[in-house]
C-alpha positions as CSV (number, residue, x, y, z in Angstrom):
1,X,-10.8,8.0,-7.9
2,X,-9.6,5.6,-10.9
3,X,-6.3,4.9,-11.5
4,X,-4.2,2.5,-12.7
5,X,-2.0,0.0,-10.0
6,X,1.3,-0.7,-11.5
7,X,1.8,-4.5,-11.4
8,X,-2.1,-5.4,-11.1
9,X,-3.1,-8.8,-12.3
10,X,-6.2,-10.4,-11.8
11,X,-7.2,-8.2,-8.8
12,X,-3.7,-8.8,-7.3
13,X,-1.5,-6.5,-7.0
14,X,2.2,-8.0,-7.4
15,X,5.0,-5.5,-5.8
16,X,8.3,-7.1,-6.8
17,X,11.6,-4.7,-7.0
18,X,13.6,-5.6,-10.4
19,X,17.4,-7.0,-9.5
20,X,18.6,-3.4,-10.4
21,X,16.7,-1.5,-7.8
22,X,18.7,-0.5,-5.1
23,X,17.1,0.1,-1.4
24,X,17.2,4.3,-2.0
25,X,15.4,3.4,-5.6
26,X,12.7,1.1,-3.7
27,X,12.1,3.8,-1.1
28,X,11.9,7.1,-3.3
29,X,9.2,5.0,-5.5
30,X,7.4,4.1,-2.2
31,X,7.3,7.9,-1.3
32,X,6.0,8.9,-4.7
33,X,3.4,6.5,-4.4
34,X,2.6,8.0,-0.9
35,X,2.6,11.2,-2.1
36,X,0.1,10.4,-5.2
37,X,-2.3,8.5,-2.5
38,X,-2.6,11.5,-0.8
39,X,-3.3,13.7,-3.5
40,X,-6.6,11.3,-4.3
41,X,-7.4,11.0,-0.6
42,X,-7.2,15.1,-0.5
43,X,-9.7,15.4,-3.7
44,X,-11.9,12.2,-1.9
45,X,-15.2,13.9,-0.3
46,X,-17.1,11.0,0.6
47,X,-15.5,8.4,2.5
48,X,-18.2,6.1,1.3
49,X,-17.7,5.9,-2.1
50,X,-16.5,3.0,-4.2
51,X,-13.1,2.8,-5.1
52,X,-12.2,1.0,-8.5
53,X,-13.5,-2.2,-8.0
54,X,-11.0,-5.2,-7.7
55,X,-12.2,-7.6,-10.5
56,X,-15.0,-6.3,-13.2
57,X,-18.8,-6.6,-12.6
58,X,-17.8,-6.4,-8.9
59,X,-18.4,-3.2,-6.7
60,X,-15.6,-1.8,-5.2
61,X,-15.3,-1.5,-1.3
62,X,-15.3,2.0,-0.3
63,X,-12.8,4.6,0.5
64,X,-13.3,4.2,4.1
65,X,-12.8,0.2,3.6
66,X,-9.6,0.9,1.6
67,X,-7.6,2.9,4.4
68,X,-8.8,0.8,7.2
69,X,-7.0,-2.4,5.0
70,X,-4.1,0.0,4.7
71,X,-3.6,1.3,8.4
72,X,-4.2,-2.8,8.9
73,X,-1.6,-3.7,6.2
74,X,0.8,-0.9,7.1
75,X,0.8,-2.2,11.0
76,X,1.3,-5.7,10.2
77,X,4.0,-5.0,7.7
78,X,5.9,-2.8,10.2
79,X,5.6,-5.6,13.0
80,X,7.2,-7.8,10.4
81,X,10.2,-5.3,9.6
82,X,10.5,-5.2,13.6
83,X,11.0,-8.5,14.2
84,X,13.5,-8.8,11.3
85,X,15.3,-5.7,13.1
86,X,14.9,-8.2,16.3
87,X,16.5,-11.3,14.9
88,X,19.5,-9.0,13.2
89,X,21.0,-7.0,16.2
90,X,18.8,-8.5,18.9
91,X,17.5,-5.3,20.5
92,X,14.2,-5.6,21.4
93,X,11.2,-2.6,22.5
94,X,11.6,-3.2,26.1
């Protein structure tokens, strides 16, 4: 499941959009990136096995830990984007 994580420093990943990128560019790089993820997942047969590991001489968590962080990450991102939405046209969920 190796791979290499554009913008990856020091076990951080940095996700910064370049001036130039425009909302459609950010989105159809986000799909792609989607779309690779689940190709790996769909060739991943054991949940429990290490992904790459963050920083050398370190085990990785496994796969299982990686897409609980992301369901986590993904939830908490969206909540973030839905308040912004909030404070812009002041609509809330109720």
């Amino acid at each position: 499941m190796a791979g290499d994580v554009p913008g990856r420093t020091g076990g951080q990943a940095t996700f910064q959009a370049a001036p130039a990128d425009s909302a459609a560019d950010i989105v159809a790089r986000y799909r792609e990136t989607v779309e690779r993820a689940n190709d790996v997942l769909d060739g991943c047969t054991d949940p429990g096995a290490p992904v790459p590991p963050p920083r050398p001489g370190r085990p990785g968590p496994s796969v299982r830990w990686a897409l609980t962080h992301m369901i986590e990450e993904t939830g908490r991102h969206a909540g973030h984007a839905d308040i912004l939405r909030e404070l812009i046209d002041g609509s809330t969920g109720r």
